[in-house]
C-alpha positions in Angstrom: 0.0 0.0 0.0 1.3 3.4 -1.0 1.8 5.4 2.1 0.4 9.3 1.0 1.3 12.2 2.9 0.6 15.8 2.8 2.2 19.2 4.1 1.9 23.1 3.7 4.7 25.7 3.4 5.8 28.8 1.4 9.2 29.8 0.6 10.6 30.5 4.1 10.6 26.8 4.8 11.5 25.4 1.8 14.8 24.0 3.3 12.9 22.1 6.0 10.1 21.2 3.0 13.4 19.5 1.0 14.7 18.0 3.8 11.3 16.2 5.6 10.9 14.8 1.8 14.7 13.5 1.6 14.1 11.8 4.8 10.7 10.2 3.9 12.9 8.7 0.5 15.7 7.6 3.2 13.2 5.4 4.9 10.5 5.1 3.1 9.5 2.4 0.3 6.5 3.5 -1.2 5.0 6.8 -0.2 3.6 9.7 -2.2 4.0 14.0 -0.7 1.6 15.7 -1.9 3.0 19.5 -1.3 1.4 22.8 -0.8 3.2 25.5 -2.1 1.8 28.8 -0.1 3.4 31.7 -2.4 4.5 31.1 -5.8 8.2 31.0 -5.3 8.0 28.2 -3.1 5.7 26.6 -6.4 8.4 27.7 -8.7 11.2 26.3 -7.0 9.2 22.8 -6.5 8.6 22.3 -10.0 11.9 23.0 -10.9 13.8 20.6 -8.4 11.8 17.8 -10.2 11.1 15.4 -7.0 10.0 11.6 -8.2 7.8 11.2 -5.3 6.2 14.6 -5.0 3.1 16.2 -6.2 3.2 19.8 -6.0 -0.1 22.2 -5.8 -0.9 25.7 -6.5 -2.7 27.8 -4.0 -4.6 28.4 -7.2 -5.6 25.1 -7.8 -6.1 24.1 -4.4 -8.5 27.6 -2.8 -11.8 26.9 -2.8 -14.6 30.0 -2.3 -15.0 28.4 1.3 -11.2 29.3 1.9 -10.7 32.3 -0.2 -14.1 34.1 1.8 -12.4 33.3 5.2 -8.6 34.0 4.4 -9.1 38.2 3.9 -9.7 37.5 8.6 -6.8 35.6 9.6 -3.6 35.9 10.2 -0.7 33.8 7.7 -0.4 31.6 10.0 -4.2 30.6 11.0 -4.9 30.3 7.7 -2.3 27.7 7.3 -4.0 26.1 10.1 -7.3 26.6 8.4 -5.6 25.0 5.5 -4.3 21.7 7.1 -7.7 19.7 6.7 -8.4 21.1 4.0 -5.2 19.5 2.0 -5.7 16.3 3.1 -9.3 16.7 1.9 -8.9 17.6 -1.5 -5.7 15.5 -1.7 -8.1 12.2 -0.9 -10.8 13.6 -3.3 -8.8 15.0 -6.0 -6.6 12.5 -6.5 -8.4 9.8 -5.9 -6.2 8.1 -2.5 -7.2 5.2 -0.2 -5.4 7.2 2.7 -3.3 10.4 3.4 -1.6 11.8 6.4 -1.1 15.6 6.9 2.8 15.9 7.9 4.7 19.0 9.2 7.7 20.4 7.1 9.3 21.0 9.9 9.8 17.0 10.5 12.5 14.4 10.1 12.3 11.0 9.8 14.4 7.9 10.9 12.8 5.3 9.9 9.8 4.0 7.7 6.6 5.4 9.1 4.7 1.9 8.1 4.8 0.9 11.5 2.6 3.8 12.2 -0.3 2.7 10.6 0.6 -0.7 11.3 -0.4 -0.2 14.5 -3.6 1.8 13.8 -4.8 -1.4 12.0 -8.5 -1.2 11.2 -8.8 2.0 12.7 -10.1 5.2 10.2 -8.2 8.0 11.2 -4.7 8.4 13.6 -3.8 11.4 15.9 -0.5 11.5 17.7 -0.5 12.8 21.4 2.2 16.0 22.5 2.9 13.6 25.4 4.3 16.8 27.1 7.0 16.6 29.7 4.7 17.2 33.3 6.4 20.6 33.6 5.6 22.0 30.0 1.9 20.5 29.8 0.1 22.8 27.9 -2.9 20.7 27.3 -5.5 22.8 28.4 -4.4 25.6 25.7 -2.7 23.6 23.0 -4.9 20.3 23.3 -3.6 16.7 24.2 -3.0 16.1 20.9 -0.9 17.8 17.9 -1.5 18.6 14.5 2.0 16.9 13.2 0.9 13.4 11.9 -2.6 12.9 11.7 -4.2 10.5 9.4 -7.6 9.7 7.8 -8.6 6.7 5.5 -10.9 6.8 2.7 -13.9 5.5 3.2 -17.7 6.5 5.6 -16.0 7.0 9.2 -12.9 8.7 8.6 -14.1 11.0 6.2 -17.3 11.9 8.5 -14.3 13.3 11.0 -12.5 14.3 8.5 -15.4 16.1 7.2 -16.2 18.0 10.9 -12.7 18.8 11.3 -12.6 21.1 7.6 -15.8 22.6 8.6 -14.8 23.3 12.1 -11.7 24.8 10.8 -13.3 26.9 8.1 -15.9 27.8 10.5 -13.0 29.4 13.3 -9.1 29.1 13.4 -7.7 31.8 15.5 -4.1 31.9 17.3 -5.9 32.4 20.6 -8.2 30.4 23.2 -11.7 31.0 22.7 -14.7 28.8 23.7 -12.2 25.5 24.2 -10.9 26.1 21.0 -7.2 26.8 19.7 -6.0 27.0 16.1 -6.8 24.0 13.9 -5.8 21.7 16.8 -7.6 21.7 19.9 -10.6 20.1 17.8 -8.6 16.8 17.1 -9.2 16.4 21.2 -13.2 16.0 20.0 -12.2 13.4 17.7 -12.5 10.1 20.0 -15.4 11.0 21.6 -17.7 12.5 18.7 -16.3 9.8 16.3 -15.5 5.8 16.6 -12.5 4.4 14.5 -9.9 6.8 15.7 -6.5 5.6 17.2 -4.4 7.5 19.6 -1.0 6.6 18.2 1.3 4.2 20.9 4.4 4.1 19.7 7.2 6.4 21.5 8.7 6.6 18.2 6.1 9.1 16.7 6.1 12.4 17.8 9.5 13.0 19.3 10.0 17.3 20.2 11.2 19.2 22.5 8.0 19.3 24.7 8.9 15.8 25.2 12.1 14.7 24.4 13.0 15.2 28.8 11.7 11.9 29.1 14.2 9.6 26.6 17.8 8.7 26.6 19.5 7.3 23.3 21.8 5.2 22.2 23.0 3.5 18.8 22.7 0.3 17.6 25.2 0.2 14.5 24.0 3.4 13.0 20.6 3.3 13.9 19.1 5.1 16.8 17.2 3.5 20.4 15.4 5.2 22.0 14.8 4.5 25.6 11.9 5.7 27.8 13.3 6.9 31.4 10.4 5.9 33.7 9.7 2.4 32.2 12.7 1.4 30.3 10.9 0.8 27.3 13.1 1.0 23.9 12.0 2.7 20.7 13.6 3.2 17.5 12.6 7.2 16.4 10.4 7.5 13.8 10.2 11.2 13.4 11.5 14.2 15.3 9.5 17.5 15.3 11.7 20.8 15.2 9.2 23.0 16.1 10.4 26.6 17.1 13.8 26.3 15.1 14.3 29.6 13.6 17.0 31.3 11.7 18.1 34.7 11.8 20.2 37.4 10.3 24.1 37.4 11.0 24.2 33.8 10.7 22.6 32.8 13.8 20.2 30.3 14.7 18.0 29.5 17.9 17.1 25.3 17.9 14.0 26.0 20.4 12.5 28.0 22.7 14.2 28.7 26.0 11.0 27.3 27.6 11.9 23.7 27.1 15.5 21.9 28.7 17.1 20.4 26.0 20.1 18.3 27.0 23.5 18.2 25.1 22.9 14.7 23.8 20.1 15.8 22.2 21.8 18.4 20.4 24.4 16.4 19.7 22.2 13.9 18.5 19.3 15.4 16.8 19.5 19.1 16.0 22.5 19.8 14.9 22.5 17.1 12.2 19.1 18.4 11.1 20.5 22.0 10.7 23.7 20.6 8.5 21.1 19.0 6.4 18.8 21.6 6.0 22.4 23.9 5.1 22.7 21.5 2.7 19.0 21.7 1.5 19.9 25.1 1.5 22.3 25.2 -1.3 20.6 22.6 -3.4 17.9 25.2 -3.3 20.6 28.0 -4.7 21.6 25.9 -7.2 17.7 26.6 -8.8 17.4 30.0 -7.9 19.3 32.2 -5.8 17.0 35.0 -5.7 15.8 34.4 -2.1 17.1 32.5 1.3 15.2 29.3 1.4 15.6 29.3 5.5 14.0 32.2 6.3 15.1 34.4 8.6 13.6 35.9 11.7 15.4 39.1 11.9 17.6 40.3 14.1 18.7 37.2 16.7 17.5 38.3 20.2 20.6 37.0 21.8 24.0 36.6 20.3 25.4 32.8 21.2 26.2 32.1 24.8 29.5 34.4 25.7 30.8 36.4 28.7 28.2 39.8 28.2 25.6 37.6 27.2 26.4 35.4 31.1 26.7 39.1 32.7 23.0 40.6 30.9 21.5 37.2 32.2 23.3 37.9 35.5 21.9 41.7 35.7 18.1 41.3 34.3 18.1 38.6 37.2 18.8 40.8 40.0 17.1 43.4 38.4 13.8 41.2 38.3 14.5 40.4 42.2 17.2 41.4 45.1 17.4 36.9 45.4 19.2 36.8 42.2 22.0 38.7 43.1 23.7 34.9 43.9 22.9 34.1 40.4 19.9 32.0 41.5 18.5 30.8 37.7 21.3 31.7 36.3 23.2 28.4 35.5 19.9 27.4 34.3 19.3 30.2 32.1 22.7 29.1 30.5 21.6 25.6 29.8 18.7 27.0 27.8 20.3 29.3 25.4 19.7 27.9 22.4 21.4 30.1 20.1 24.6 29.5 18.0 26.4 30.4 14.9 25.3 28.5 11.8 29.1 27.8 11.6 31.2 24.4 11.0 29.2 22.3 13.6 26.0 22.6 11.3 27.7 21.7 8.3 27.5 18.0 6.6 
């Protein structure tokens, strides 16, 4: 069975776009990515790099009057969140699939997502849990579960959620809390009990990010990852790592996350920083095709140069500054740890 996936980006992600795709031909046999390019550069680009296992769409071809009334009142980003049902709608309708699975760009994979939907059997539609660290639980705002990997089979019961999840999205998608509502995802948390058929994904493989990633150690075996689970000491080989909240910005710097989460050394070592030299390389592959824009992104002007000794002594002084207690440096070796923020020098190059 063809595995068919679908994502959403413009031109500011088209390095994590590439690379997500590379990683899905790494690992996986027989899968189809149906892409959604958001500004026509990004569409351009696509066509032009010629990818065997890609579909790429218009906005033009996929907008309907549904979308196009309700885009003029959101923001770029909840419309993309509007957008997310709606791709894997008209990709099962207009192209005629058995299944499809919206995917984030911002993802890499490990290994072959079959096992996935292996385990979601007879099941007609898949959502993955944030299975947030206890200290970063942001259930009650976010929702339990995450718009990253969520899947829907052809036929009556997944397209009737399928089907309430467009029109719910259509209907209101907003970056704020409202009425028990968030975004696009907030809704998949009405999935299981409105609907029958729909799995909560097991496997500690799917939907590794740095909400979560606290709770696993890894290892190697050969050259493949193991994961293991600190509480139970369950192993897990990683099926796909979510980088949300990696940004670039100008002078060459880049932040991997948010200072929110902890994210230890051996996952840097591990995870992110092989995921930035790929998506450099992305980058230039990009170039090649046209160098009229930076396929990255950028996010301006980095708040926060990479860690040095006036970056320590700012930390130092906005501490005491917020209370008399800090003048120890209570926080501060923890506000060390979770500078995130480095050169995109030699130790992000393949």
């Amino acid at each position: 069975m063809t595995l068919n996936f679908c994502t959403l980006f413009n031109s500011s992600y088209l390095s994590r776009g590439l690379v997500m795709y590379q990683s899905l031909e790494r690992h996986c046999k027989d899968f189809h990515l149906y892409i959604y390019a958001f500004d026509d550069k990004s569409f351009e680009v696509l066509r032009k790099l010629n990818l065997k296992h890609a579909t790429i769409v218009s906005l033009k071809e996929f907008e309907s009057p549904e979308l196009l009334a309700v885009k003029k009142d959101r923001s770029a980003a909840e419309y993309c969140w509007t957008c997310s049902a709606s791709t894997i709608h008209y990709s099962i309708t207009q192209f005629n699939l058995s299944n499809c699975t919206y995917i984030d760009a911002d993802m890499l994979f490990y290994s072959d997502p079959r096992v996935l939907f292996e385990e979601m059997g007879h099941n007609s539609a898949l959502i993955t849990a944030h299975r947030y660290t206890a200290k970063y639980d942001q259930s009650a705002i976010s929702g339990r579960y995450c718009v990253q990997f969520v899947t829907f089979k052809n036929d009556e019961a997944g397209m009737k959620v399928l089907e309430w999840w467009r029109q719910s999205c259509l209907d209101w998608c907003y970056a704020r809390v409202e009425d028990g509502k968030f975004g696009d995802q907030k809704y998949l948390d009405e999935f299981q009990p409105r609907f029958g058929n729909v799995h909560e994904l097991q496997h500690l493989g799917g939907g590794l990010a740095p909400w979560n990633i606290q709770q696993y150690t890894f290892g190697k075996n050969g050259q493949e990852l193991i994961g293991t689970e600190s509480a139970t000491g369950k192993t897990f080989q990683p099926v796909f790592f979510h980088f949300h909240g990696l940004k670039f910005f100008e002078n060459n710097i880049l932040s991997l996350t948010g200072e929110y989460y902890e994210i230890a050394p051996e996952i840097i070592e591990k995870f992110y920083k092989p995921y930035v030299a790929l998506l450099n390389q992305a980058k230039q592959e990009v170039l090649a095709v046209d160098s009229s824009f930076n396929p990255h992104g950028s996010a301006g002007i980095s708040p926060y140069p990479p860690l040095n000794f006036i970056t320590i002594i700012r930390f130092y002084l906005s501490g005491v500054k917020r209370s008399l207690k800090n003048v120890l440096g209570t926080g501060l070796r923890d506000r060390i740890a979770r500078h995130y923020y480095f050169y995109n020098d030699n130790d992000f190059h393949a």
